[in-house]
PLY file of the C-alpha trace (Angstrom):
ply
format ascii 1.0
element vertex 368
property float x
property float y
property float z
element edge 367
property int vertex1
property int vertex2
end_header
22.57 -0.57 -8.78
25.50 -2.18 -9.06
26.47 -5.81 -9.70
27.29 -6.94 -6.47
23.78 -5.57 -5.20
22.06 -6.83 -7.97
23.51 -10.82 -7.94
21.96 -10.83 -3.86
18.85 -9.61 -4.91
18.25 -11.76 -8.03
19.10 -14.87 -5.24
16.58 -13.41 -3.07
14.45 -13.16 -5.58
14.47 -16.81 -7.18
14.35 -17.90 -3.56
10.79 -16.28 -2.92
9.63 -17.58 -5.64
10.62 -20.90 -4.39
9.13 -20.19 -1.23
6.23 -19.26 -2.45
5.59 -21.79 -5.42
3.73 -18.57 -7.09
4.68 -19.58 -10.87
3.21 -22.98 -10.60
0.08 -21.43 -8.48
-0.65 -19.10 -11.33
0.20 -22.00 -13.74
-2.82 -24.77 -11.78
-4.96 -21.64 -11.57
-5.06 -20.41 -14.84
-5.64 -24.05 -16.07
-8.41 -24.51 -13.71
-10.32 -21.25 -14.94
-9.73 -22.45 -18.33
-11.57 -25.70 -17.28
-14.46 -23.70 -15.77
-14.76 -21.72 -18.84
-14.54 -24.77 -20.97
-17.42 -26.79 -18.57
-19.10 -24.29 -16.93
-21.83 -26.84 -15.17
-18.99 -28.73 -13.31
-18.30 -27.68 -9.98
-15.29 -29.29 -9.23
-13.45 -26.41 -11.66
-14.83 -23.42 -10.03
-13.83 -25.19 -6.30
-10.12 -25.89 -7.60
-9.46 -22.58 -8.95
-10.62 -21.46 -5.48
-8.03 -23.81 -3.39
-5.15 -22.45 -6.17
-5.78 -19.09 -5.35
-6.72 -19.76 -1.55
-3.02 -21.38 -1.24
-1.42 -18.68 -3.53
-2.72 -15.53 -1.24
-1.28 -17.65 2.20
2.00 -18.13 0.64
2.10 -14.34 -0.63
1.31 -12.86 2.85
3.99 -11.14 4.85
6.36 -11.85 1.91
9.77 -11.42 3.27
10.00 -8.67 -0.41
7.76 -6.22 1.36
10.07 -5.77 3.97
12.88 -5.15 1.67
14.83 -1.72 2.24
13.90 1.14 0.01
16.92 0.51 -2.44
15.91 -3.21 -3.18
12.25 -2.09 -3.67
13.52 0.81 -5.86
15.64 -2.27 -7.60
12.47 -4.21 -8.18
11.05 -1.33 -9.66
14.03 -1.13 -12.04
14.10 -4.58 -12.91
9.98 -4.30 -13.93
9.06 -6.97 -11.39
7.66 -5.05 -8.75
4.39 -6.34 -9.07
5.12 -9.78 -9.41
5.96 -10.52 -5.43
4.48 -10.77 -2.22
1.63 -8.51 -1.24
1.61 -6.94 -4.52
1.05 -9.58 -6.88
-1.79 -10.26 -4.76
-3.34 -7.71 -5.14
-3.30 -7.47 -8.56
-4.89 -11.31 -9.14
-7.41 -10.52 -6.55
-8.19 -7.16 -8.48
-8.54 -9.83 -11.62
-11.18 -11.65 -10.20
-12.83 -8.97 -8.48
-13.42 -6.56 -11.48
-14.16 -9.66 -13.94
-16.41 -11.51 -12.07
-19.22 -11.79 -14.97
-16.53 -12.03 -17.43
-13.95 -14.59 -17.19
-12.60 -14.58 -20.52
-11.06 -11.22 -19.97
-10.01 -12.92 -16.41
-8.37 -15.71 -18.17
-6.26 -13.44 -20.43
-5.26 -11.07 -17.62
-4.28 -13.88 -15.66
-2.48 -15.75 -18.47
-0.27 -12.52 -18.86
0.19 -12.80 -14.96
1.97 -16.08 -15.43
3.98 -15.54 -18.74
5.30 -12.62 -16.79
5.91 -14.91 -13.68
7.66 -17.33 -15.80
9.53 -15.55 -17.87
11.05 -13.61 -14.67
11.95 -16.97 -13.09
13.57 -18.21 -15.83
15.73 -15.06 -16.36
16.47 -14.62 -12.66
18.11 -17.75 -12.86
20.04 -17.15 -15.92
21.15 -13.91 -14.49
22.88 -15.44 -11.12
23.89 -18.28 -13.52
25.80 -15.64 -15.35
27.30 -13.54 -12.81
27.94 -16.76 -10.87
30.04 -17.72 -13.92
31.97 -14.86 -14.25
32.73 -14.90 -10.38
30.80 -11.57 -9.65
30.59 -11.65 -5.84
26.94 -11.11 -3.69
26.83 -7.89 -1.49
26.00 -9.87 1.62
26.47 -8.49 5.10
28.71 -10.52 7.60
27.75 -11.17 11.50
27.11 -8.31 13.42
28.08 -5.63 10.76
24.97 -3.00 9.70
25.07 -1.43 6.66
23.22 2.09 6.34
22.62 3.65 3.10
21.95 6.82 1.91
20.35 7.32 -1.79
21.06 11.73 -2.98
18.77 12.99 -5.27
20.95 14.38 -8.31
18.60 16.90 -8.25
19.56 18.12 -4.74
23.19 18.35 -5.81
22.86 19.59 -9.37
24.57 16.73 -10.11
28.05 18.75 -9.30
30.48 16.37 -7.57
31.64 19.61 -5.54
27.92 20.24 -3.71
27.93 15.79 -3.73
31.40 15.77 -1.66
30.15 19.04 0.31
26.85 16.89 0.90
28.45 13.56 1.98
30.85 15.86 4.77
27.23 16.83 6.08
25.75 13.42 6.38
28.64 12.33 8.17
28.57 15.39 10.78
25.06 14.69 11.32
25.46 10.94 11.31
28.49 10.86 13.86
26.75 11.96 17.08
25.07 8.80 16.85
28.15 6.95 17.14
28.72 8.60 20.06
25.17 8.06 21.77
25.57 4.70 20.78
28.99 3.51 22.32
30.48 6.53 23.52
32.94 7.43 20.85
33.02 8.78 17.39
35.34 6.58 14.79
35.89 7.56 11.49
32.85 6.59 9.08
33.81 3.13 6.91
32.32 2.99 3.36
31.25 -0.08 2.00
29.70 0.89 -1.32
29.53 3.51 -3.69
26.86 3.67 -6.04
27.03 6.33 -9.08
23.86 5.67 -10.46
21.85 6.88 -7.60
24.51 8.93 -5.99
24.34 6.61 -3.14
26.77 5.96 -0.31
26.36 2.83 1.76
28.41 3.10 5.16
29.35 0.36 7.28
28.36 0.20 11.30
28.02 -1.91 14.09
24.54 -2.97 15.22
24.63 -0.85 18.36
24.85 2.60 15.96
22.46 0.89 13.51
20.01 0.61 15.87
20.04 4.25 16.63
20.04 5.20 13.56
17.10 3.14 13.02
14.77 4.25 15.24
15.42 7.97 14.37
14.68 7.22 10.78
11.88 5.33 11.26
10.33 7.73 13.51
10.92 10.84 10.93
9.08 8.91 7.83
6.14 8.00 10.16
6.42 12.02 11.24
6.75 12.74 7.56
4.17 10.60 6.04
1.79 12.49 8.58
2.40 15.39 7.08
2.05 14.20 3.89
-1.74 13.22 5.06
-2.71 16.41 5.86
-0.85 17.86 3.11
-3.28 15.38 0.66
-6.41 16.45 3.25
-6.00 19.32 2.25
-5.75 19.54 -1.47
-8.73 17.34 -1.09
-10.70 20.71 0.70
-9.38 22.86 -1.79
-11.09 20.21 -4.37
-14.49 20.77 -2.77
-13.88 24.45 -2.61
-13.51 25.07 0.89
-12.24 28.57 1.24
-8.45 29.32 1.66
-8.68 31.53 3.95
-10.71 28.35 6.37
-7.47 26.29 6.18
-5.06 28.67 6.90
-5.28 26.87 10.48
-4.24 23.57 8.69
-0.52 24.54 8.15
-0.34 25.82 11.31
-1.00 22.77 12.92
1.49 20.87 10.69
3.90 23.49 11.04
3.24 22.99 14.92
3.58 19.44 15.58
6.92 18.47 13.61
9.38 20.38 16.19
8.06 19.12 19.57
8.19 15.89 17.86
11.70 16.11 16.98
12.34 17.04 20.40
10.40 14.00 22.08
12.38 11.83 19.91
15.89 13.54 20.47
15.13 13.23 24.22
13.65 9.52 23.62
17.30 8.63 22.17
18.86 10.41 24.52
16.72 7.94 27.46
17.94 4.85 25.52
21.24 5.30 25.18
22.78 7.97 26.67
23.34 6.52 30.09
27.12 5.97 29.72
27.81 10.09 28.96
29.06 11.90 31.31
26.59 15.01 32.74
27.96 17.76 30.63
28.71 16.25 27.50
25.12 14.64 27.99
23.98 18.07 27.25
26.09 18.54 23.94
25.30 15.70 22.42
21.76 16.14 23.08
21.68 19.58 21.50
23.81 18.03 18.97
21.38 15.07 18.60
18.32 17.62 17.78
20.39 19.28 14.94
20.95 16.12 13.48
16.88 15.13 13.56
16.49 18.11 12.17
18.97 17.98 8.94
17.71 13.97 8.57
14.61 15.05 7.78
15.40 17.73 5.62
16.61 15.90 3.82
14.10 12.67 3.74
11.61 15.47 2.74
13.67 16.48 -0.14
13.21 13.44 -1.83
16.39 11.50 0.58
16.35 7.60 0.97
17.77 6.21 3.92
17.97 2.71 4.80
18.66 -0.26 6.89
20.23 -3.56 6.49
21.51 -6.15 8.89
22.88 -9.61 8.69
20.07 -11.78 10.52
20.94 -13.84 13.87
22.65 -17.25 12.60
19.83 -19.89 12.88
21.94 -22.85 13.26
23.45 -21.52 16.74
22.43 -23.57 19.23
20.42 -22.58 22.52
23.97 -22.30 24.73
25.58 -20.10 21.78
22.13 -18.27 21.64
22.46 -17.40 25.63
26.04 -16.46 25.50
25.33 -13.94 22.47
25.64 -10.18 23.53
22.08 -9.20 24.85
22.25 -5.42 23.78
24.06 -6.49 19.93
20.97 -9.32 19.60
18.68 -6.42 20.88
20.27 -4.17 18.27
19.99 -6.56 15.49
15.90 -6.68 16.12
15.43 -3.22 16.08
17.14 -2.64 12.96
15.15 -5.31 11.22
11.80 -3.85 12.74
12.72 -0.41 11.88
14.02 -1.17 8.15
10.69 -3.10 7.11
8.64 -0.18 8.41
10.72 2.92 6.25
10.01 3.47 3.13
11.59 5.42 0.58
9.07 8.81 -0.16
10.76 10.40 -2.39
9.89 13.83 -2.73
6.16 14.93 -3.26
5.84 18.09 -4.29
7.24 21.22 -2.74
8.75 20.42 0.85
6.43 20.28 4.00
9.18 20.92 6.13
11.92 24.01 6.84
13.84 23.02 10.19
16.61 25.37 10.81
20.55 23.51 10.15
22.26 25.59 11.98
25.07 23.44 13.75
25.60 23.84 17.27
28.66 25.07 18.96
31.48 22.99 18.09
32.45 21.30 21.24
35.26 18.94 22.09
34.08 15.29 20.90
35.25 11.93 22.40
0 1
1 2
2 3
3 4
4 5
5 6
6 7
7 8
8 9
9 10
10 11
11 12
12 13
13 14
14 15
15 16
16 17
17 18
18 19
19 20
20 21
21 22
22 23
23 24
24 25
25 26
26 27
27 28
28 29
29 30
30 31
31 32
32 33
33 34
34 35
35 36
36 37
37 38
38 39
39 40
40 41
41 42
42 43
43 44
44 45
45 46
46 47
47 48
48 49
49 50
50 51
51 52
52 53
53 54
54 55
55 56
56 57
57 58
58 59
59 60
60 61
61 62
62 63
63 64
64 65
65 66
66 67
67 68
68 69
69 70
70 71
71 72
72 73
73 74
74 75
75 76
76 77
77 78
78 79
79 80
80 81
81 82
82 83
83 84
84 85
85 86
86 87
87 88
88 89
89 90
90 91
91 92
92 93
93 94
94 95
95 96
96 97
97 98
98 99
99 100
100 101
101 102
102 103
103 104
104 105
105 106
106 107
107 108
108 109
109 110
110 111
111 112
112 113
113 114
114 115
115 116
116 117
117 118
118 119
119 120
120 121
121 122
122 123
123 124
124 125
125 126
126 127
127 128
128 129
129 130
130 131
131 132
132 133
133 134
134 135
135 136
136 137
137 138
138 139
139 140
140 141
141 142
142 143
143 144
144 145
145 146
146 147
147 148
148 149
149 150
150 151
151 152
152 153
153 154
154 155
155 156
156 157
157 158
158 159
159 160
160 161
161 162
162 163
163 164
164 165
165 166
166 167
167 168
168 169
169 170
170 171
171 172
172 173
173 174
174 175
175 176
176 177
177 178
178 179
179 180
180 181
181 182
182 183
183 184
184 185
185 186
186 187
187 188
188 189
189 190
190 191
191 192
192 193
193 194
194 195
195 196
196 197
197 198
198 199
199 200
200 201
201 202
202 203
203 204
204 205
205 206
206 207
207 208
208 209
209 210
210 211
211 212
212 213
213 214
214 215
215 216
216 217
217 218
218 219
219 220
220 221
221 222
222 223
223 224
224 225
225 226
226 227
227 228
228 229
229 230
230 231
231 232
232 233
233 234
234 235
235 236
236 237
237 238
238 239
239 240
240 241
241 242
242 243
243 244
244 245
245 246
246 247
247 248
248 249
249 250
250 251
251 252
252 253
253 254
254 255
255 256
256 257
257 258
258 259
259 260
260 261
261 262
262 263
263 264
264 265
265 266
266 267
267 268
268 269
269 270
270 271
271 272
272 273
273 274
274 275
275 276
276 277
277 278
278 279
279 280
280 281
281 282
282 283
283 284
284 285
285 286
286 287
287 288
288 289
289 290
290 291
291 292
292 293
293 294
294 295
295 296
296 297
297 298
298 299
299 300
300 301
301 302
302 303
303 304
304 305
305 306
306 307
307 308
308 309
309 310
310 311
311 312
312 313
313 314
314 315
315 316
316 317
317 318
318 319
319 320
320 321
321 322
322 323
323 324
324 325
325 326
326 327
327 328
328 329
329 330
330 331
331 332
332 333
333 334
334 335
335 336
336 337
337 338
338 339
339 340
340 341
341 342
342 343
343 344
344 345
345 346
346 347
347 348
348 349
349 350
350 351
351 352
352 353
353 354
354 355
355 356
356 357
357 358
358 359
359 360
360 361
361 362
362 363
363 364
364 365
365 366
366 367
């Protein structure tokens, strides 16, 4: 990631844990089940401990970090903290407690390492924006009404050859253009914002109305995806028990059958929403064009692909007059890219690939 990227989400970052109070949480609880270890026959201990945790789990649900976009969460992952936010650092002190309940010796040490963690990230977060804050690095933050899409390329799907990466980022924006032009009716050239060599990842720069469409076609083809990747894991999990090959043969078959009339429902779906403004004929293009492009997105997403989603927020301070006289279909936009973001999530790829669309492009037509 780069530095820009990475000064946002260490602000983000500090300002959850804010939010959530989570270091000083771990901090009273810890001391609490020290207290109950120490006096065992006092119930007062055992009922704090409970109201520490009780107000730690509140503030950790629907963390605003586990609707970040696949990059940040890959960031996270990066940065070792993964575990230390929202519904996942749940998790893990509820796992604590549940696995130790007749032991809480080994609960107090697990949970002591939960806060030095917690502490020690805090308190390097904050030297870190310090820092870049000193040296005048800038913060990747999206201005009003801009979308930014972003597209991470496994080096492994490129060979790592700048050649087949150039040839690959002419493809993404073929397939990425005809939503332009389902969107608003024309096709302008594709703005970069960001280029990342360290994932081989190119973030482009839209208006809401595109992002939106964009959205909801990627968020559709990871739900499509991840079903496939259930039955794919259903099953391996038949095969474990020993059910005979030759009885799941109809398995793939059925996966096979359900990802192209999908594709199609959702081309035809987009197509409903915002193809109104195209004339007749070139409704028809861009709707074959439209089904290409499903395809080749998610190709690629099931080749190990990340695509995501990020949108500046609706200003809070407008007032109720400013809030009426805002664009319907842009404040529209703006919520669908925020619901679709939070709900895609970066695969990766699992194994061999599930799916084999064909690519072929469609006749070249005459484009707005």
């Amino acid at each position: 990631m780069n530095t820009t990227k990475l000064h946002v989400i260490a602000k983000a970052l500090i300002a959850e844990l804010r939010r959530t109070n989570s270091v000083s949480l771990i901090q009273q609880a810890t001391q609490s089940l020290q207290n109950q270890i120490n006096q065992p026959q006092q119930p007062s201990h055992q009922q704090q401990l409970s109201n520490h945790l009780t107000k730690l789990y509140n503030s950790l649900d629907a963390s605003p970090v586990d609707g970040f976009s696949p990059a940040w969460r890959d960031a996270l992952e990066e940065l070792g903290v993964a575990d230390q936010f929202g519904s996942r650092l749940q998790e893990s002190v509820r796992d604590i407690f549940e696995k130790n309940q007749i032991t809480p010796q080994t609960a107090l040490q697990e949970l002591q390492e939960i806060q030095k963690d917690l502490s020690n990230t805090e308190s390097n977060l904050s030297g870190l924006v310090n820092g870049l804050e000193y040296f005048d690095v800038g913060e990747d933050v999206l201005t009003r009404n801009k979308c930014e899409v972003g597209v991470i390329v496994p080096r492994a799907y490129v060979d790592d050859n700048l050649r087949k990466f150039g040839s690959e980022l002419i493809e993404l924006e073929k397939l990425l253009l005809v939503f332009s032009e389902l969107a608003t009716g024309h096709r302008e050239p594709t703005s970069i914002r960001q280029i990342s060599s360290s994932e081989l990842s190119v973030f482009l720069d839209y208006i809401p109305e595109i992002g939106a469409c964009i959205a909801i076609a990627v968020e559709r083809i990871v739900a499509l995806y991840k079903q496939l990747l259930e039955i794919k894991k259903l099953k391996q999990d038949l095969i474990t028990q020993h059910v005979p090959e030759e009885k799941l043969s109809g398995i793939d078959e059925y996966a096979s059958s359900i990802v192209s009339p999908k594709l199609d429902e959702l081309a035809n779906e987009l197509m409903e929403k915002y193809g109104d403004h195209l004339d007749p004929a070139r409704k028809n293009e861009v709707s074959i064009e439209v089904r290409h492009s499903l395809s080749k997105l998610a190709n690629r997403i099931d080749r190990g692909f990340s695509i995501e989603l990020r949108v500046a927020p609706p200003d809070k301070n407008k007032n109720n007059n400013e809030v009426q006289n805002e664009n319907e279909g842009r404040s529209a936009a703006i919520q669908q890219i925020m619901k679709s973001a939070a709900n895609i999530q970066h695969l990766g790829q699992n194994g061999e690939p599930v799916l084999f669309l064909p690519e072929n492009d469609p006749p070249q037509d005459k484009q707005i």
